[in-house]
C-alpha positions in Angstrom: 124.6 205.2 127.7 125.4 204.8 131.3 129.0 204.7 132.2 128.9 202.5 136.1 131.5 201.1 136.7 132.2 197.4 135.7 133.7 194.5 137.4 136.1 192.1 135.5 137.2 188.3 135.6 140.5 187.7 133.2 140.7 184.5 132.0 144.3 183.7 130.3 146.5 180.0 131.0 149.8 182.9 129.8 150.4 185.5 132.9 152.0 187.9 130.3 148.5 187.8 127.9 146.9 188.5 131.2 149.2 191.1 132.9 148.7 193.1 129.0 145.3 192.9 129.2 144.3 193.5 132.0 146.6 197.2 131.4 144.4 197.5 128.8 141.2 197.3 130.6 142.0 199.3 133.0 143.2 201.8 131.2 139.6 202.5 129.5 138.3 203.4 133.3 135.5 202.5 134.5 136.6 198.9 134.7 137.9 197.1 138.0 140.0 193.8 137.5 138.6 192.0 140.4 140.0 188.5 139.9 142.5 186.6 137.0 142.2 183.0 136.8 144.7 180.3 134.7 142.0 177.6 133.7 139.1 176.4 132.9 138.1 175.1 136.5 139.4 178.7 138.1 137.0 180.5 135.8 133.9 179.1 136.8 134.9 179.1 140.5 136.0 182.3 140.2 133.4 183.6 138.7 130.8 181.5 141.5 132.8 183.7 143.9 133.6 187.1 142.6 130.6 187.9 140.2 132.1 189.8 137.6 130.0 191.9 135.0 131.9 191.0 132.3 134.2 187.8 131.8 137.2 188.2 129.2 137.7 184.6 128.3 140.7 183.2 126.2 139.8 180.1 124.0 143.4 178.0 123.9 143.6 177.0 127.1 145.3 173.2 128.1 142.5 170.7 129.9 139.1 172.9 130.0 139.0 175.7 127.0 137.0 178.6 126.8 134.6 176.5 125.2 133.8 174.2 128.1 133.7 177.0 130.5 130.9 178.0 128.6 129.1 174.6 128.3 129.3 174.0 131.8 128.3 177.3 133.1 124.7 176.8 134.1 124.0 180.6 135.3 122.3 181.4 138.6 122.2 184.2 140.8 124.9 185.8 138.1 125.0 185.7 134.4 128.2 187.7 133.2 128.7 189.3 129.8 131.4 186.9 128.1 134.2 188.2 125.5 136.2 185.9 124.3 139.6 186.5 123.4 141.2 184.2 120.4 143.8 183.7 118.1 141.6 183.2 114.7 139.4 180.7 115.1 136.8 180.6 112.1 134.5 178.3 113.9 134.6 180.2 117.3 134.0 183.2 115.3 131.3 181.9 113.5 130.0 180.8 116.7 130.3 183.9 118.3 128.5 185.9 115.8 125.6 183.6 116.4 125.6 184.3 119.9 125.7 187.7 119.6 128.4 187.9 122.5 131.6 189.6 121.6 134.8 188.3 120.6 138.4 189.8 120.4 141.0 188.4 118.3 144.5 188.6 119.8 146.9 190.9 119.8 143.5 193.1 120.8 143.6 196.6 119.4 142.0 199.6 122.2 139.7 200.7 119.8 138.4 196.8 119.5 138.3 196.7 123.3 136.7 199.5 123.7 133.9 198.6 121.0 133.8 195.2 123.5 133.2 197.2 126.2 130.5 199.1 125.3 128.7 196.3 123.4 128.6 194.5 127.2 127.4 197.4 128.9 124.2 197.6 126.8 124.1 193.6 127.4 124.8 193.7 131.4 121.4 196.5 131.6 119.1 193.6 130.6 119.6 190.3 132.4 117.3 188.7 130.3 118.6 189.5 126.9 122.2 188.8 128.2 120.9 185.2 129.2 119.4 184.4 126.0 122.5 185.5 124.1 124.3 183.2 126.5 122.1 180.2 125.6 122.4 181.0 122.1 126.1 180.6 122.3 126.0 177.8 124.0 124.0 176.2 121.4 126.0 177.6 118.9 129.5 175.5 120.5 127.8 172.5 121.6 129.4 168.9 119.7 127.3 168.3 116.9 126.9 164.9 117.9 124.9 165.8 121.1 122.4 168.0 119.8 120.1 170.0 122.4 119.1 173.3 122.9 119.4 175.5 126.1 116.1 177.5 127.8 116.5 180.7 130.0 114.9 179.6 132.9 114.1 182.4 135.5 113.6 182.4 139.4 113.6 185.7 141.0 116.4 186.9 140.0 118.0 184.6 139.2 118.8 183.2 136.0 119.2 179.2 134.6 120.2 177.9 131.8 118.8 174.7 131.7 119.1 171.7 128.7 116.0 170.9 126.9 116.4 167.2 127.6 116.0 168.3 131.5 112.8 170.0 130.5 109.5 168.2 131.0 107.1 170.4 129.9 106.1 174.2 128.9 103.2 175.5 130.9 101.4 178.9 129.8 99.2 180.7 132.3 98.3 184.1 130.5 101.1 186.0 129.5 103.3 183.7 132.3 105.0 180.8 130.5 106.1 177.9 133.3 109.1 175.2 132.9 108.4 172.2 134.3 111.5 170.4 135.6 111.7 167.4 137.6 112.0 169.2 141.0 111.1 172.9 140.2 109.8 175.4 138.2 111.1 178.2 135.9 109.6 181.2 134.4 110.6 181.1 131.0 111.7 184.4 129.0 110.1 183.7 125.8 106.5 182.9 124.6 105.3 179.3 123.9 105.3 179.9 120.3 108.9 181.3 120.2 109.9 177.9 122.5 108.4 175.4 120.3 110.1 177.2 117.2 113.7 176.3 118.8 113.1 173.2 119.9 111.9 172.5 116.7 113.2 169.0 115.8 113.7 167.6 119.3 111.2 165.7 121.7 108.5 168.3 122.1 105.2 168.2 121.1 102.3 170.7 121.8 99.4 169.1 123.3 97.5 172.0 123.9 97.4 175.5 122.9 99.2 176.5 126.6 101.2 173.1 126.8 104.2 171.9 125.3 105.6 168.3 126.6 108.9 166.6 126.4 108.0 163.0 124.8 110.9 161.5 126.2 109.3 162.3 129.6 105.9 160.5 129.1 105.6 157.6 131.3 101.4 157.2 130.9 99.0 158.1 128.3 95.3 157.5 129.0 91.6 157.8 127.3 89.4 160.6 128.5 87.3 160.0 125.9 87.2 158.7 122.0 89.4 162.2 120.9 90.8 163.7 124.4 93.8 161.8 126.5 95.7 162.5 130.0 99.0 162.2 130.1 101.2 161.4 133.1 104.7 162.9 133.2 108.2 161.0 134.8 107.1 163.9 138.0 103.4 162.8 138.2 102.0 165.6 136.6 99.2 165.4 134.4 97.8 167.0 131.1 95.2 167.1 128.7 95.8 166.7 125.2 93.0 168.5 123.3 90.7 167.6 120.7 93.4 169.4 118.2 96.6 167.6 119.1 95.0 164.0 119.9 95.7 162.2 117.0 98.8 163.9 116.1 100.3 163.3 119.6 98.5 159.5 119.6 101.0 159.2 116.0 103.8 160.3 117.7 103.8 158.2 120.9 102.7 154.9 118.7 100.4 153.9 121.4 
């Protein structure tokens, strides 16, 4: 496994549980401290600025937690690796292991951090699998009373991660899988199949055996014929429902 050098964001509201880890990162080599930050707000501004590979984030902090860092981070140009660092937690935990993003349980042992460490190297090679195990925290920490799912959206380089109420429709074109927002499109990083499967339980309804639409987004529905409709999205845009899906999505709408 390659050994490149990483860049590091610590994320502490104590100075002390910063000044000791951040010793201890350093101390495995390889690992450059670029930035520390106090709070919630500093974290994702500092991690807007600095682009760190991997983002030690403590969990108790006053105002924003580690928690709400992580809901409001939306990606982009940048997706980090995050560790979180937490007196025990069981929920956090349980959280994290459904992420598949590392935690570390204070006081943090070397032979923990360096287990961390390694686990976000293989992560910070593959942008889209680190992005996916992102979303799938998030979804793991979201309030149960909002439920939602994220999707790894993809432009370039770059990598979203966008709520599933935002998302209008799925789009495939051969292998290529499109999200359709109000203003843009995404590549996704998933097949259609694998999409519908987690947003199973939410507003989205296959219409066609490459489309997937966001009910809540429907604004016309119209008769091509006696078993084939069009419908009109919030954007404008248009699809077919086929043969297959009419009378399923025709039940669904109640029109």
């Amino acid at each position: 496994m390659s050994t490149r050098p990483m860049n590091v964001l610590i994320v502490d509201d104590e100075p002390l549980a910063r000044k000791v880890l951040r010793e201890e990162v350093e101390a495995l080599g390889n690992l450059t401290v670029l930035a520390e930050a106090e709070d919630g707000q500093g974290a994702l501004a500092a991690i807007a600025t600095t682009k760190p590979d991997v983002v030690f984030l403590d969990i108790q902090m006053p105002g924003m937690t580690g928690l709400d860092v992580l809901r409001e981070f939306k990606g982009g140009e940048h997706i980090p690796v995050f560790i979180f660092v937490t007196a025990f937690d069981e929920h956090a935990i349980q959280a994290f292991e459904a992420g598949a993003i590392d935690y570390l349980l204070k006081p943090v042992s070397q032979q923990r951090l360096t287990k961390a460490v390694e686990k976000a190297r293989r992560l910070s090679h593959n942008s889209s699998d680190n992005a996916e195990a992102v979303a799938r925290l998030q979804d793991a920490v979201v309030p149960t009373s909002k439920p939602n799912r994220r999707i790894v959206g993809r432009t370039g380089k770059e990598y979203y991660l966008l709520n599933a109420d935002e998302v209008l429709a799925f789009h495939a074109e051969g292998e290529l899988v499109w999200i359709i927002t109000q203003k843009q499109r995404f590549l996704a990083t998933q097949t259609l199949k694998s999409i519908q499967e987690k947003l199973e339980g939410l507003s989205f309804q296959r219409i066609h055996r490459n489309s997937l639409v966001n009910l809540d987004h429907v604004r016309k529905m119209a008769a091509l014929s006696s078993q084939r409709w069009l419908l009109t999205l919030s954007n404008g845009q248009e699809f077919t429902v086929s043969k297959r899906q009419a009378h399923s999505v025709e039940g669904v709408l109640n029109w």
